[in-house]
C-alpha positions as CSV (number, residue, x, y, z in Angstrom):
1,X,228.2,62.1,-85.4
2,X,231.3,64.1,-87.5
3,X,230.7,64.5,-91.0
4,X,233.7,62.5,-92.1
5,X,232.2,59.4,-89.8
6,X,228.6,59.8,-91.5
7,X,230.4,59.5,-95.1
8,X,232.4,56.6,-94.5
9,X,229.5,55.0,-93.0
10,X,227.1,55.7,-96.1
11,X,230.6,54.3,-98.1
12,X,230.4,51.1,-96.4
13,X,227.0,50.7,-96.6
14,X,226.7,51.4,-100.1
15,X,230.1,48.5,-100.4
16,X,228.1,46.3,-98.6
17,X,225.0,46.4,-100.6
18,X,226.9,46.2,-103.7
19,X,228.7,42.7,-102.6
20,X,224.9,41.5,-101.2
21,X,223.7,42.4,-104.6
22,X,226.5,40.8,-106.7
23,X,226.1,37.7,-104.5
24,X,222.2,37.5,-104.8
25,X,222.8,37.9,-108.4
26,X,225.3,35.3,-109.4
27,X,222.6,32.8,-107.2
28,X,220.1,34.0,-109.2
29,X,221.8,33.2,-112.2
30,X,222.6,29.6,-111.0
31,X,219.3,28.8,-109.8
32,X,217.6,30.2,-113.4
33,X,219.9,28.5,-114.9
34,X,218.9,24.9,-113.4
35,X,215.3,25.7,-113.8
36,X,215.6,26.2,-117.3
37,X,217.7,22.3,-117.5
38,X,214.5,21.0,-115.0
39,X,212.3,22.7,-117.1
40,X,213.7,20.5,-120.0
41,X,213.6,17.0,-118.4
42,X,212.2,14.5,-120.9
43,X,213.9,10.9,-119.1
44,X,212.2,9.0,-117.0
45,X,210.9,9.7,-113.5
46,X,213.6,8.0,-111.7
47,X,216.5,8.8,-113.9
48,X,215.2,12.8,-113.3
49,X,215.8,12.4,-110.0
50,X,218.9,11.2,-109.6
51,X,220.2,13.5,-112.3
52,X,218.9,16.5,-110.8
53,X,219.7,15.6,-107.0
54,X,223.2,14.7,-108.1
55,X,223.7,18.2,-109.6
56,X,221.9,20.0,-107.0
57,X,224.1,18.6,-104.4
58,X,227.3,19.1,-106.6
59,X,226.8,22.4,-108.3
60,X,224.7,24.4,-106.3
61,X,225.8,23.0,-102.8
62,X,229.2,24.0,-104.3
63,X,227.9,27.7,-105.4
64,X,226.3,28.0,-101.6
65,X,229.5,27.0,-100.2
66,X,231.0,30.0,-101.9
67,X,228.7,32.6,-101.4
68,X,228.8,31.0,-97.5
69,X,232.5,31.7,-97.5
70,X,231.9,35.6,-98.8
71,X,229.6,36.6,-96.9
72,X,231.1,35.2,-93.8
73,X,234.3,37.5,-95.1
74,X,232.0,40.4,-95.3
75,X,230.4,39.7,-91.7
76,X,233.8,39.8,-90.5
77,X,234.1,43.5,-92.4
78,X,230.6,44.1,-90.4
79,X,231.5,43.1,-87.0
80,X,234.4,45.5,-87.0
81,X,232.5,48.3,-88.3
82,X,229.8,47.4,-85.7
83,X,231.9,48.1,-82.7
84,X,232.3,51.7,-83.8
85,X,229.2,52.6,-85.8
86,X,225.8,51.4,-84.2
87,X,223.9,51.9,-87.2
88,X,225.6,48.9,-89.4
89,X,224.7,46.3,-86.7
90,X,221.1,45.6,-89.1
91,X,223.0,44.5,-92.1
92,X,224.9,42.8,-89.4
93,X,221.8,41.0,-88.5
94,X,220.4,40.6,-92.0
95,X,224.0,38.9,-93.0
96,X,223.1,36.7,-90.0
97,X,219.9,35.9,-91.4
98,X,221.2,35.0,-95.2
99,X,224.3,32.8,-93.4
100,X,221.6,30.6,-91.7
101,X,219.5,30.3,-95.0
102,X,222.3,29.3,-97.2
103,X,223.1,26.6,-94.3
104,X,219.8,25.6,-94.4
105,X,219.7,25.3,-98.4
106,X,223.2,23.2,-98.3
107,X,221.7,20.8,-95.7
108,X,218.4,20.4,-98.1
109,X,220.6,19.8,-100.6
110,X,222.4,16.9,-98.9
111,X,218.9,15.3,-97.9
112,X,217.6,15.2,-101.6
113,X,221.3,13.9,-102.5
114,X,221.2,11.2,-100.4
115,X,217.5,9.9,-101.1
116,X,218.1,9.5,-104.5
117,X,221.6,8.0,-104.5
118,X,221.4,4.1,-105.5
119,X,222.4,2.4,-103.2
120,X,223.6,-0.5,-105.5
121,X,226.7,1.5,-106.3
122,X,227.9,0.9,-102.0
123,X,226.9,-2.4,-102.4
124,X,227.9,-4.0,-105.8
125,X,230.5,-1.6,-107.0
126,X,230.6,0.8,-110.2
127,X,231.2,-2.1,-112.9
128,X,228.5,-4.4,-112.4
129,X,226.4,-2.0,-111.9
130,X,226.7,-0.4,-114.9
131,X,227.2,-4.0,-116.4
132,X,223.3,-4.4,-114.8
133,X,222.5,-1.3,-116.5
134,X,224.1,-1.7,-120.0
135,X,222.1,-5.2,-120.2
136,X,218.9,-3.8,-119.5
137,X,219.6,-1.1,-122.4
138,X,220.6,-3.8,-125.1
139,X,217.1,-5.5,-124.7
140,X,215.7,-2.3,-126.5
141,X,218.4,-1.5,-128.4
142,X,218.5,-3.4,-132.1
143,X,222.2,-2.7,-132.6
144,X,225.2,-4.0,-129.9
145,X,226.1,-2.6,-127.2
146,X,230.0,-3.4,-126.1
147,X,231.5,-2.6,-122.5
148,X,234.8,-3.2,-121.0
149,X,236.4,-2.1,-117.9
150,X,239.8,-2.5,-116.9
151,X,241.4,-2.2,-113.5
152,X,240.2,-2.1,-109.3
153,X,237.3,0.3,-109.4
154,X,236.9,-1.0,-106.0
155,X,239.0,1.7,-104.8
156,X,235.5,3.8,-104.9
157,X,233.8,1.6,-102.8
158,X,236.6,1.2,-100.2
159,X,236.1,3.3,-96.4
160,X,238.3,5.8,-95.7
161,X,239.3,7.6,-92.6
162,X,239.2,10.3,-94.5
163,X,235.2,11.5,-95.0
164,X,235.9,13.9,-97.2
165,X,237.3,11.6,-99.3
166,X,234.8,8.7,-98.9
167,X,232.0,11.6,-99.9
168,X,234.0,12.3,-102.9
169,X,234.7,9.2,-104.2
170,X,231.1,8.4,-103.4
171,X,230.4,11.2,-105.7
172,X,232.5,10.0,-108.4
173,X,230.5,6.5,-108.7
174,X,227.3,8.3,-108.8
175,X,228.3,11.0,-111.5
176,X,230.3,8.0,-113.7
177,X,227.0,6.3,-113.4
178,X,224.6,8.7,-114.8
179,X,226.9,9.8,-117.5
180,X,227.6,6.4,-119.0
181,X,223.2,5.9,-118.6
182,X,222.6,9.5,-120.3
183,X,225.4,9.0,-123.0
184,X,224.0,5.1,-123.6
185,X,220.1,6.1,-123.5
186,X,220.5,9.3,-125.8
187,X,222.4,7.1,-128.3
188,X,219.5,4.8,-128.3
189,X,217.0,7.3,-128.7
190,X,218.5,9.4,-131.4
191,X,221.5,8.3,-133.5
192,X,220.5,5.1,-135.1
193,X,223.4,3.9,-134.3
194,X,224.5,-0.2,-135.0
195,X,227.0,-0.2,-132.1
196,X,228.1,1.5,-128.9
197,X,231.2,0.9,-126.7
198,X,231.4,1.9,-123.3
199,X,235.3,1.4,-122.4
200,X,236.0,2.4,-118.5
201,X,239.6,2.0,-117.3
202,X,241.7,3.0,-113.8
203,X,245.0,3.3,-113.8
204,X,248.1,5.2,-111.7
205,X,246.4,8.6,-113.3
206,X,242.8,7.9,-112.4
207,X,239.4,6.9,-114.5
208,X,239.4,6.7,-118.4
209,X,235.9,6.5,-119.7
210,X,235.6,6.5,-123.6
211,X,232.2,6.2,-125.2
212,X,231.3,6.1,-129.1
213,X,228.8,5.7,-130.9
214,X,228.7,4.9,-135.0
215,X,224.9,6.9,-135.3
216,X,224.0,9.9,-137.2
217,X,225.5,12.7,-135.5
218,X,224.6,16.3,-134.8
219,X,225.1,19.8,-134.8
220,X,225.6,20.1,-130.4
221,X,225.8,24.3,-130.8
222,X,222.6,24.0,-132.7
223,X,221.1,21.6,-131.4
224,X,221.7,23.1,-127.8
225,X,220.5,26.3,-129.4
226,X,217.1,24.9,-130.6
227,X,216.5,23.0,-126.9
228,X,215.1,20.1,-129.0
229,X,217.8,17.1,-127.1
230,X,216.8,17.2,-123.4
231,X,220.7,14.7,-122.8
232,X,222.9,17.0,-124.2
233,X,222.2,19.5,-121.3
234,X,222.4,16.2,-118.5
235,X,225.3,15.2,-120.1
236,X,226.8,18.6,-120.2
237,X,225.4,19.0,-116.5
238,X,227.2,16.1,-115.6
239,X,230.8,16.9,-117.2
240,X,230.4,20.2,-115.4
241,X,229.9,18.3,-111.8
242,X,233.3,16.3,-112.2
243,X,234.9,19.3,-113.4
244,X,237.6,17.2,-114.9
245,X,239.6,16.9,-118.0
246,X,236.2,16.1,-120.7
247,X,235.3,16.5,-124.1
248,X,232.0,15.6,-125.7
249,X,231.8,15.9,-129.9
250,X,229.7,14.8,-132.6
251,X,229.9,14.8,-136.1
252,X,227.0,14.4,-138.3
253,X,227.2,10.9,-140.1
254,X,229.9,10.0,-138.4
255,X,228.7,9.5,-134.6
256,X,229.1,10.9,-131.1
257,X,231.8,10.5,-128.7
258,X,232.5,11.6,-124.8
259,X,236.0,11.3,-123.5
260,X,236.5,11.8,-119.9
261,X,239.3,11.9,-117.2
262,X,238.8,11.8,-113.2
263,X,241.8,12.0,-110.8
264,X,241.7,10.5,-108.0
């Protein structure tokens, strides 16, 4: 083999294990990242769950996707090189290999999604489930606890042609779900609050939710900093799924509120 083919063999070797390395490293990250959340978990059994099935399937089935989508870029890269230098067809093979793994992940992923999903969303709708929900909360909860919806939220439970769409929207419920439960339970647990509202609209733009509560307040940085509030991190975790327009803030003694908007 010519000297200038050996070097731009090394080269593409050493390009590829740089990409597999920057790839295997930003999973890393992600996966350390949601032990240390798990590692957290303070609610109960079946809210854990839910909460961490629902991220797992939204955030790193997302991240899995990606990386899927790179490396199937770099095994294009691969396959060409292959049909001129023998020697690259095992990274060839071992790109096969990590391609069928992350496929494997993503469809685990889906499984623990859907076994966890309440199924009361498909079949009541959004609103009175969360009306259920809000009712059971207020028999533990000394202060008041006010909700009010406006609009067809039936549009989420509606079927679609579209799957994609029908696995979004599906999505949507779920997340709306667990925020408005973490947001109402942490408020119950920790700002002494005397009232919380819960105000959910849909219009032409898609879904409002506002949430406040009149409690104590904190310090979120700090408090984050310290890991002492096992919610803020859900809540956060939750925000981060929908990947929407979102803002959560606290004062001390004044209260804590979550604003959120969701296209549709």
């Amino acid at each position: 083999m010519e000297t200038g083919n050996v070097g731009f063999l090394l080269t593409v070797t050493a390009v590829m294990g740089f990409l597999l390395s920057i790839i295997f490293g930003f999973l890393k990250d992600k996966i350390r990242q949601r032990d240390t959340i798990i590692q957290k978990q303070n609610e109960s059994e079946t809210q854990t769950r839910s909460i961490i099935a629902n991220r797992l399937h939204s955030e790193v089935g997302g991240d899995l996707l990606s990386i899927q989508l790179q490396i199937g870029t770099v095994k294009e890269i691969t396959e060409l090189l292959a049909k001129r230098f023998a020697d690259i067809e095992e990274l060839n093979e071992e790109i096969n290999k990590i391609v069928k793994n992350i496929l494997q992940a993503r469809t685990t992923l889906a499984e623990i999604y859907e076994s966890t999903y309440p199924r009361k969303l498909d079949i009541s709708g959004l609103i009175p489930v969360c009306q259920e929900l809000l009712q059971q909360k207020q028999k533990i909860f000394e202060g008041t606890i006010n909700f009010k919806s406006e609009g067809d939220f039936e549009i989420l439970s509606k079927k679609y042609s579209n799957e994609e769409k029908n696995r979004r929207y599906k999505t949507i419920k779920f997340n709306l779900y667990n925020i408005i439960n973490l947001f109402v339970t942490n408020s119950i647990l920790h700002s002494q609050a005397n009232t919380i509202l819960v105000y959910i609209r849909h219009d032409e733009k898609g879904i409002n939710l506002y949430m406040k509560d009149d409690g104590c307040g904190f310090d979120i940085k700090e408090t984050k900093a310290k890991s002492v509030r096992r919610g803020i991190f859900d809540i956060e975790g939750v925000l981060f799924s929908l990947d929407k327009k979102g803002r959560f803030f606290s004062q001390i003694g004044v209260g804590t509120e979550l604003e959120l908007m969701v296209e549709l």
